[in-house]
N, C-alpha and C positions, 0 to 999 in steps of 0.2 A: 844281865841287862834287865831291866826293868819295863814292865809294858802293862797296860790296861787294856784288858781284855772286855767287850764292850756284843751285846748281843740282842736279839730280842726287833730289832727292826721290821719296817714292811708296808706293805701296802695293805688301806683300810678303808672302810667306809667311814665318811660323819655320822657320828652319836658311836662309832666303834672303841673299842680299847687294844690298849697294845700295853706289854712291859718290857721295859728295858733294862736291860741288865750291866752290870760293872765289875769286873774282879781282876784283881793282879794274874800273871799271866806263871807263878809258882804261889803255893798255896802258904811258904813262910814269909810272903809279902804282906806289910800287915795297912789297911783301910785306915788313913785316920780320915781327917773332914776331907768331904767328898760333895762336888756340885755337879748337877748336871747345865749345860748349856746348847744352845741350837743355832743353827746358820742359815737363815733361806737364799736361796739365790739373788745377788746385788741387794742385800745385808750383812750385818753388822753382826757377829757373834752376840749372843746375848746370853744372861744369866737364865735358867728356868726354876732352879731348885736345889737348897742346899743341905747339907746335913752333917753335925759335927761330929765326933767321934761320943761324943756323950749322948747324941740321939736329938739332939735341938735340930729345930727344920724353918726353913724358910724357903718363900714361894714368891716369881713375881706374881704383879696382880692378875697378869693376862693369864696364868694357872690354878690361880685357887679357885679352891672347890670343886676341882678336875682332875687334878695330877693328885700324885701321895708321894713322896721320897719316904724312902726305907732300909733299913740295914738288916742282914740277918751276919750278926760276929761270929757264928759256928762257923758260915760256910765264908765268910770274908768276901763278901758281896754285898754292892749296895744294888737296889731294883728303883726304880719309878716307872711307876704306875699311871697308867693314861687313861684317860675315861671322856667321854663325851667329847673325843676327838673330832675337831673345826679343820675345813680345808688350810686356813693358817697357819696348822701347826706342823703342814708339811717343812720338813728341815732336815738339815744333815744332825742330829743328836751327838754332842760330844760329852764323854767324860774326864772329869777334870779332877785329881785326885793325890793327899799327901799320902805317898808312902813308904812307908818304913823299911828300909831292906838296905842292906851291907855295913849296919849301927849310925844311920842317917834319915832323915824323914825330908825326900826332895818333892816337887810338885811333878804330874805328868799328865798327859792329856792322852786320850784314848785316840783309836783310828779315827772315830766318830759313827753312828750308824743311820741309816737312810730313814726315813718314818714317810712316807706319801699317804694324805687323807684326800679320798676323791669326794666330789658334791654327789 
């Protein structure tokens, strides 16, 4: 069975950083494009950050120039990177991700992980 293993959560101050982490949950599971997305309570899932299997990125607006999406392919983990963390961007973080495993590339969505930024 297939699972995204999703890490790196917590609680932080504003202007703090956190990274978050994403990897299939066996290591011949293979990453292709890979988004992160977030939830806040009585919201709407939303995108935050994408990244293809060739390394192409996108960001919504309410991220750039604060987050970073990144892959490292040795270890088959994508991270995003938080920086100058706003009470706003407390959310539940989920990842959302194609991956390759049993000669098929299906979509799957992580547990999701907690991010709380206090003022």
């Amino acid at each position: 069975q297939v699972q995204l293993v999703e890490s790196g959560g917590g609680l932080v101050q504003a202007g703090g950083s956190l990274r978050l982490s994403c990897a299939p949950s066996e290591r011949s599971f293979r990453l292709n494009d890979v988004a992160w997305y977030r939830q806040a309570p009585g919201k709407q899932r939303e995108l935050v950050a994408s990244i293809s299997t060739g390394g192409s990125t996108n960001y919504a607006d309410f991220v750039k120039g604060r987050f970073t999406i990144s892959r490292d392919n040795a270890k088959n983990t994508v991270y995003l990177q938080m920086a100058s963390l706003k009470p706003e961007d407390t959310a539940v973080y989920y990842c959302n991700a194609h991956v390759y495993a049993f000669g098929t590339a299906q979509p799957y969505w992580g547990q999701g992980t907690q991010v709380t930024v206090s003022s």
